[in-house]
C-alpha positions as CSV (number, residue, x, y, z in Angstrom):
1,X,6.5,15.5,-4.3
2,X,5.0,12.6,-2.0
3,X,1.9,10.6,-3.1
4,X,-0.9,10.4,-0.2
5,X,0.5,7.1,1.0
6,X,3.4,9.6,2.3
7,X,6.0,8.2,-0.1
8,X,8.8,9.9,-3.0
9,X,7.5,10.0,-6.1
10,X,8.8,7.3,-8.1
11,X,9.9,9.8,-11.0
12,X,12.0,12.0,-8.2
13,X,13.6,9.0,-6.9
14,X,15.0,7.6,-9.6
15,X,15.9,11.8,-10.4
16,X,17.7,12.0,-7.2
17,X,19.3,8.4,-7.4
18,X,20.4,9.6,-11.2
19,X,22.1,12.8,-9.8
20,X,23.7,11.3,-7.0
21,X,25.6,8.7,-9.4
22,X,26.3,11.1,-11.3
23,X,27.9,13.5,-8.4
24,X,29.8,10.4,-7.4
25,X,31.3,9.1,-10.2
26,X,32.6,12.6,-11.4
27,X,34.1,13.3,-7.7
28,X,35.6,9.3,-8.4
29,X,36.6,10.0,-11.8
30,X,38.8,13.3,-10.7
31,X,40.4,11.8,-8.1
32,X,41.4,8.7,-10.1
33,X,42.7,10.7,-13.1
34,X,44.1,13.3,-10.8
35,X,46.1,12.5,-7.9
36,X,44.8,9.4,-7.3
37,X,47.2,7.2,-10.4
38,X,50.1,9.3,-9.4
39,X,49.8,8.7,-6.0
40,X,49.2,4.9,-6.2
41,X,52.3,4.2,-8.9
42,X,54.8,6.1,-6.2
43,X,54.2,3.6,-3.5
44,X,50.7,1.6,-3.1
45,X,50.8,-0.2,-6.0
46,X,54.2,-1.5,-5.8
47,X,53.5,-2.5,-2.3
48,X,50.2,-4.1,-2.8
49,X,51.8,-5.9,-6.0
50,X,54.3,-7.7,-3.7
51,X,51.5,-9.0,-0.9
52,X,48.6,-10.0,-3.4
53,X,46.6,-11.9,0.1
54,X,46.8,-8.1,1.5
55,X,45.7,-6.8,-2.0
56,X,42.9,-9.3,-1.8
57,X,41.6,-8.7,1.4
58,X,41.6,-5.0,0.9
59,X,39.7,-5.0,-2.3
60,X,37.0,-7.4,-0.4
61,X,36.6,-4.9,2.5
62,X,36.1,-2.1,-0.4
63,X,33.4,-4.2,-1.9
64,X,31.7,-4.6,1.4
65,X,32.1,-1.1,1.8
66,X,30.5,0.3,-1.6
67,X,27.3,-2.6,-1.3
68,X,26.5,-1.0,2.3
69,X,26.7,2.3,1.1
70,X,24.4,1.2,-2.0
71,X,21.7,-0.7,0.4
72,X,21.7,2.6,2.6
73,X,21.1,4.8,0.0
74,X,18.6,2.7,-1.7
75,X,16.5,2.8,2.2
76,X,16.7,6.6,2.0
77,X,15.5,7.1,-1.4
78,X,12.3,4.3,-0.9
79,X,13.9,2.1,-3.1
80,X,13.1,-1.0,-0.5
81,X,10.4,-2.3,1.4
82,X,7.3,-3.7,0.8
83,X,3.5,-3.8,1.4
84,X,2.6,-6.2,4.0
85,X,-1.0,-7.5,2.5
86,X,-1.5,-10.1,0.0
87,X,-0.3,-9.2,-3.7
88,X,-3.1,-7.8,-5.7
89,X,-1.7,-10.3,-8.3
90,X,-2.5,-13.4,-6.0
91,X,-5.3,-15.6,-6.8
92,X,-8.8,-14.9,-5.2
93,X,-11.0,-17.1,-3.1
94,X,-14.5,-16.5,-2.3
95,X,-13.5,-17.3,1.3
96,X,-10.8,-15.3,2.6
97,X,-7.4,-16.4,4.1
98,X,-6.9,-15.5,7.3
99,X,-4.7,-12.2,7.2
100,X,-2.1,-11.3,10.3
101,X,-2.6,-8.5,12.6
102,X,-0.1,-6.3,10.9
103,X,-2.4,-6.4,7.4
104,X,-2.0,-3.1,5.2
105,X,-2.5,-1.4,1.9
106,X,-0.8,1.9,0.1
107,X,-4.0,3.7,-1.6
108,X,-1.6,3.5,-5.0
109,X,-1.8,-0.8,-4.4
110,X,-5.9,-0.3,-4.1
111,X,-6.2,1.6,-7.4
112,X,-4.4,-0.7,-9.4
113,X,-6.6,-3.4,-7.9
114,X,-9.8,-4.6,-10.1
115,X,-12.9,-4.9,-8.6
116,X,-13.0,-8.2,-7.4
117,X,-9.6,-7.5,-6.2
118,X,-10.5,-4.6,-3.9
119,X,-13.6,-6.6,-2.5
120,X,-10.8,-9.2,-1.5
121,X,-8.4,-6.5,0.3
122,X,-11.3,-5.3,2.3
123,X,-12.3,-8.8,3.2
124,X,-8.8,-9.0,4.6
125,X,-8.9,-5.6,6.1
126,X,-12.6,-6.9,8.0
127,X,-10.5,-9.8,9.4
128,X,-7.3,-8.6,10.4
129,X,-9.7,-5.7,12.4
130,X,-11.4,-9.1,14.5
131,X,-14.8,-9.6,12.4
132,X,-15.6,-13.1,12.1
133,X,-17.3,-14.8,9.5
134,X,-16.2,-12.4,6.6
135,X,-17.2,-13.7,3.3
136,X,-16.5,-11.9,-0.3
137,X,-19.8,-12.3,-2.0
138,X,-20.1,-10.3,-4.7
139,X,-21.1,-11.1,-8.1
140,X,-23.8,-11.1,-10.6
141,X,-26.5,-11.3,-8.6
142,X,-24.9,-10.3,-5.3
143,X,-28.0,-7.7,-4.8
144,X,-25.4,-4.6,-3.3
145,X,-23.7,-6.6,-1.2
146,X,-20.0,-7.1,-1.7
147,X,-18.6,-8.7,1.4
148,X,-19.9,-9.6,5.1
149,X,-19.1,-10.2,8.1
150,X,-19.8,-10.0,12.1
151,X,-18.7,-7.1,14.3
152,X,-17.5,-8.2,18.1
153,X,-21.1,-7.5,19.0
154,X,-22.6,-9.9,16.6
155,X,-24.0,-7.5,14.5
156,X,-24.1,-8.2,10.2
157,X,-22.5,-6.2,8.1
158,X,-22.9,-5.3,4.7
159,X,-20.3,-3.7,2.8
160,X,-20.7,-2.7,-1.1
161,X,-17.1,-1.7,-2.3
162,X,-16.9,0.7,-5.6
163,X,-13.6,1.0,-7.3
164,X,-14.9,3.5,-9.6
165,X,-12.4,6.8,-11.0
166,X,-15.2,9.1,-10.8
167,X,-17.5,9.9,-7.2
168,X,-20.2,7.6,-6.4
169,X,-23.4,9.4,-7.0
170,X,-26.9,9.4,-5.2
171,X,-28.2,6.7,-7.0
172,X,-25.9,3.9,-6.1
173,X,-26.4,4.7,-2.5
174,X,-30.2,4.3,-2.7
175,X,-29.4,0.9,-4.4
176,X,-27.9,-0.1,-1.7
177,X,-30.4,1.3,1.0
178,X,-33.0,-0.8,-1.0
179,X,-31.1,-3.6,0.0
180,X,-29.0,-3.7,2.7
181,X,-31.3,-3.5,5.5
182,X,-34.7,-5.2,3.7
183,X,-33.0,-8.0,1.9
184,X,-30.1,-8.9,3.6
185,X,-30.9,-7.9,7.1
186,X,-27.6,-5.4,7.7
187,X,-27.3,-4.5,11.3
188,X,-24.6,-2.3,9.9
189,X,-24.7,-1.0,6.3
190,X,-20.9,0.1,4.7
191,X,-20.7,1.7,1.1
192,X,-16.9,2.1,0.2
193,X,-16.0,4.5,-2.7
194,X,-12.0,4.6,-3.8
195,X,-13.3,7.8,-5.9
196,X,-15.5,9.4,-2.9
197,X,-19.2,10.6,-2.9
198,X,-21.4,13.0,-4.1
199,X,-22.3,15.4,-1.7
200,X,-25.9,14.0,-2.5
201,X,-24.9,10.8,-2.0
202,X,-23.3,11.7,1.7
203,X,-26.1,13.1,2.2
204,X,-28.9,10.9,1.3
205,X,-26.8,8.0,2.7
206,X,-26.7,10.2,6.9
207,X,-30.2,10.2,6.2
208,X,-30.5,6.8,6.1
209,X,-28.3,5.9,8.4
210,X,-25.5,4.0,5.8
211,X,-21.6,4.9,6.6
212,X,-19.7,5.7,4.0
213,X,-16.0,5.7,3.3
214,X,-14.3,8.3,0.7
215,X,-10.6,8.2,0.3
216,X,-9.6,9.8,3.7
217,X,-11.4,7.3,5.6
218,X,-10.3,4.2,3.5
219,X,-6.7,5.2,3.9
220,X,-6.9,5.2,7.7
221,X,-8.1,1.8,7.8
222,X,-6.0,0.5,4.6
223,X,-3.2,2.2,6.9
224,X,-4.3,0.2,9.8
225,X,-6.6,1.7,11.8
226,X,-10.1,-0.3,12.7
227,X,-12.7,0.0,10.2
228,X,-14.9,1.4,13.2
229,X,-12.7,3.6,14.1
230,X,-11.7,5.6,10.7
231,X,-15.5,5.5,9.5
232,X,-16.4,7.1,13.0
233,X,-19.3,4.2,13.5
234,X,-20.9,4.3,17.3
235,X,-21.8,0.6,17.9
């Protein structure tokens, strides 16, 4: 019923906003072709025909009325509301924008990202979490390294960011140990899989001292928590 982002499944809402127009316009449509005509022709109507300002400013008061009710209902149902990090759509710099404090991503907004996309929203994560000096750098050529960045301690990190569907397997982590360390000097070395790890690959990367991040992790710090923090590194 809720994705992992903790929000209504888009299908469901627009179920539940189908049966509730449906529920009120039938409860409308009974009382207007009920009791409602008669009612209004015996005294109302006749009334409101012979003050049209009154009639006027009654029928703007009810219009008021039904677009609050529609706003409110909308807010319930998730209807509103918005990410607060950059579009995915925007364009991409090598060099980051600054991002605010209040930066964020919904794991649904990372998937639809492309690669080069995801390397920018972690960029953006790295800064609004206080790292200085974060750079997207990944390419052809780029040698495992994605983006990087200084801690508060002035240490380097080196993050490689995988966007792949399926689990990142044993082998891509000992890529990256071939270079984090020896060729671009990592004081800190990050591997970030959207998809998760192999259990080989968690393992072979404790052994060798590289954090990773599967999906748990990655959605505490797309959901605002410090990158430290939800990968559980001791600096």
């Amino acid at each position: 019923m809720f994705d992992e982002d903790g929000r209504l499944d888009p299908f469901l809402k627009t179920l539940l906003c189908g049966v509730f127009a449906l529920a009120l316009g039938k409860m409308l449509w009974t009382w207007l072709t009920g009791t409602a005509v008669a009612w209004m022709l015996n005294g109302p109507w006749a009334w409101l025909t012979d003050h049209p300002w009154w009639a006027a400013l009654i029928g703007a008061g009810l219009l008021v009325v039904l677009v609050g009710t529609a706003r409110v209902v909308l807010v319930v149902l998730g209807f509103t509301g918005g990410y607060t990090g950059p579009s995915p759509a925007a364009p991409l710099s090598t060099e980051p924008e600054p991002a605010g404090d209040g930066v964020t991503f919904r794991m649904r907004e990372l998937a639809a990202m492309s690669p080069t996309e995801f390397e920018e929203a972690c960029a953006q994560l790295l800064v609004r979490d206080g790292f200085t000096d974060v750079r997207r750098v990944g390419g052809a050529g780029d040698l495992g390294a994605d983006v990087r960045a200084l801690d508060g301690d002035g240490d380097l990190v080196i993050i490689q960011c995988k966007r792949y569907r399926a689990r990142v397997t044993s082998g891509h982590v000992q890529q990256f140990n071939g270079t984090a360390r020896p060729h671009h000097g990592a004081d800190v070395a990050i591997m970030i899989g959207l998809a998760g790890f192999t259990e080989p690959a968690a393992t072979f990367a404790r052994q060798h001292n590289i954090t990773v991040l599967g999906r748990d992790e990655i959605k505490k710090w797309a959901h605002g928590t410090h990158l430290y923090r939800a990968a559980d590194v001791l600096t």
